[in-house]
N, C-alpha and C positions, 0 to 999 in steps of 0.2 A: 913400506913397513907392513906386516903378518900382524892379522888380526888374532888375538890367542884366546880362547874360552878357559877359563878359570874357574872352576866349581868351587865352589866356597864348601868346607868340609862341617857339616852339622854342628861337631863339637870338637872345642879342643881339649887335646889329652888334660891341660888340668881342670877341664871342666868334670871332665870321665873320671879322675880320680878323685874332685872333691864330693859326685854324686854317688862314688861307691862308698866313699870314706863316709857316708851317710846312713848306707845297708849295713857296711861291716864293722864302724868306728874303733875299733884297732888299727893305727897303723902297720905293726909289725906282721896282724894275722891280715891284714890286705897283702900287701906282699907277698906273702906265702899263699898266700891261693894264686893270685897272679901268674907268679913265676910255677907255682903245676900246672895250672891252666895252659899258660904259655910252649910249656914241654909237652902234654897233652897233642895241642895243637899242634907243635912244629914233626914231633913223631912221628904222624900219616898212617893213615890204612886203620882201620877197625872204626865205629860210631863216636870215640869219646876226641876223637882226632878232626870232626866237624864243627863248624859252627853251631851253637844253639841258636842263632838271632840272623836274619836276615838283612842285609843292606844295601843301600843304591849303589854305594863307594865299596872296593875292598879297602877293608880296613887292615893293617899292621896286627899280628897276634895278642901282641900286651893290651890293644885299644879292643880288640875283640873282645877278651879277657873280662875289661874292665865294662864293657856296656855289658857283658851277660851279667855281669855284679846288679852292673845298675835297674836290667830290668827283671831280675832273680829268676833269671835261667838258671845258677850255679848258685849252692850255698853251702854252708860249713856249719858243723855240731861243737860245741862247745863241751870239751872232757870236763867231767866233775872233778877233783883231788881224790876221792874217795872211789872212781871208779878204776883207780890206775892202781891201786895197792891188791 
């Protein structure tokens, strides 16, 4: 019987998403940063197509995503009503 090393992974994804859900508490505008985030990432080539955040483990893009949330590598402006008219 193979001895197998297991790295236990920092965080799990709904740990990730309930610490972003903390920075952004909109669920719907989490998502939508996310999922650009995500397209961003998967895209390649040019700077906005790297990580912001460094880590031991490669992480999945959406969990990339979601830690630059959590440690505010990445943020969002909120539109006034008034500045869209």
């Amino acid at each position: 019987m193979g001895c197998f090393n297991y790295k236990k992974k920092s965080k799990l994804n709904s740990e990730l998403v309930t610490e972003a859900l903390d920075k952004v508490t909109n669920p719907n505008i989490l998502v939508n940063l996310v999922s650009r985030r995500v397209r961003q990432l998967s895209i390649g080539g040019g700077n906005m197509s790297r990580p912001f955040i460094e880590t031991e483990q490669p992480l999945g893009a959406a969990d990339t995503a979601l830690e630059e949330i959590v440690q505010e590598k990445i943020h969002f402006e909120k539109i006034k009503e008034e500045d869209l008219s």
